[in-house]
C-alpha positions as a printed NumPy array, in Angstrom:
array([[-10.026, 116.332, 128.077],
       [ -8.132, 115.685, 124.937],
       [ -6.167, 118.905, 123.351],
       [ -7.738, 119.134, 120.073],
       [-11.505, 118.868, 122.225],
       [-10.564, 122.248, 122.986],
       [ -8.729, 123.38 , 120.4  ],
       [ -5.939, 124.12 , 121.557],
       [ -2.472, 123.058, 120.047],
       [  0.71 , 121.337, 121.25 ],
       [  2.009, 124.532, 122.451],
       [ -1.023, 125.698, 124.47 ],
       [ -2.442, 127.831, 122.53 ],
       [ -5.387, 128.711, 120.135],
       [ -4.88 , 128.108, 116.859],
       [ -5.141, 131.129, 114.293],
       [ -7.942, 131.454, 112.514],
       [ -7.448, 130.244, 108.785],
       [ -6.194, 131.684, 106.254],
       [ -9.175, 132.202, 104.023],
       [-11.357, 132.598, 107.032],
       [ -8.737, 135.602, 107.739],
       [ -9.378, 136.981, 104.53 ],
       [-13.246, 137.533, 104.882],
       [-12.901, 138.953, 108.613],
       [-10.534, 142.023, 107.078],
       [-12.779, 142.327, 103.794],
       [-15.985, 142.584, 106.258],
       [-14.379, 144.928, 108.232],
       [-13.594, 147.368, 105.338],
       [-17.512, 146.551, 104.176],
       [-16.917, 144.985, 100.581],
       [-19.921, 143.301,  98.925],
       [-20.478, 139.462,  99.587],
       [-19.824, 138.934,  96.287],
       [-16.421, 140.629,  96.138],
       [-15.16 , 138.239,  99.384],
       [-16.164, 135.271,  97.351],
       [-13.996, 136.393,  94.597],
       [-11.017, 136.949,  96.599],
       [-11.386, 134.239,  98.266],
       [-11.658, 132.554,  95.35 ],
       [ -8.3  , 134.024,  94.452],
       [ -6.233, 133.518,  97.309],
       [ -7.033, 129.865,  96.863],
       [ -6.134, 129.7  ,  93.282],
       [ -2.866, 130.933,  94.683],
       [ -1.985, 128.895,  97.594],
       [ -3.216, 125.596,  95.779],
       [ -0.716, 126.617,  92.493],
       [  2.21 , 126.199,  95.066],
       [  0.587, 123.061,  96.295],
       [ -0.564, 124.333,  99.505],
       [  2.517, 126.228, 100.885],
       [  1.011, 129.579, 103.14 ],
       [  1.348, 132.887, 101.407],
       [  3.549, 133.939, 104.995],
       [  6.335, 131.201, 103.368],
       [  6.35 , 133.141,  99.736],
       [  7.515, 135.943,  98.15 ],
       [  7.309, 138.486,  94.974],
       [  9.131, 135.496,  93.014],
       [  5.87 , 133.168,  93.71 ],
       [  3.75 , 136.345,  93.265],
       [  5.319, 137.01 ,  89.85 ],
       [  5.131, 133.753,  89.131],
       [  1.326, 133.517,  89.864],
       [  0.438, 136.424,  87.776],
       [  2.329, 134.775,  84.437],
       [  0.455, 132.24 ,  84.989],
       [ -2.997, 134.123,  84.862],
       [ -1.684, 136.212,  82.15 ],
       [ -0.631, 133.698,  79.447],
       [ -2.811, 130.446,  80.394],
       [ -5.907, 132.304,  81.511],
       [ -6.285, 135.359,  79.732],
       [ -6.644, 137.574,  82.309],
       [ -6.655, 141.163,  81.816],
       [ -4.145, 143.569,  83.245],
       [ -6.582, 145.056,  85.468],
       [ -8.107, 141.916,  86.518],
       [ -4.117, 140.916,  87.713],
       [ -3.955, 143.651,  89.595],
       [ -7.126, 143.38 ,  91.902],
       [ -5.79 , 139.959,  92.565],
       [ -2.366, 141.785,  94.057]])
């Protein structure tokens, strides 16, 4: 049987779950609303697609700050609307 038939990686192992799937599994656990895990999900995409795909684990409060700009002056977003995407 081939590796990724049982998906396991080059190393062996299982890989993590993904990122956005992540990011529901901690929101269900702490029992927000459907809708709010759509939106956040929602947002953590935005995110990682505006650096072209590069995993939040790889950036930092530069990219963060940088993110949050962008919302600000292109988007319109409130202040408090910024900070429920933090």
């Amino acid at each position: 049987m081939q590796k990724d038939q049982i998906n396991v990686n080059e190393h062996g192992y299982k890989p993590s779950r993904k990122l956005l799937d992540q990011i529901s599994d901690r929101l269900r656990v702490k029992g927000y609303s459907p809708r709010t895990e759509e939106i956040y999900r929602d947002w953590a995409k935005g995110y990682v697609l505006f650096f072209n795909k590069c995993h939040p684990k790889e950036m930092g409060s530069t990219e963060i700050e940088e993110f949050l700009s962008r919302l600000a002056l292109k988007k319109n977003l409130s202040g408090s609307t910024q900070n429920q995407v933090l």
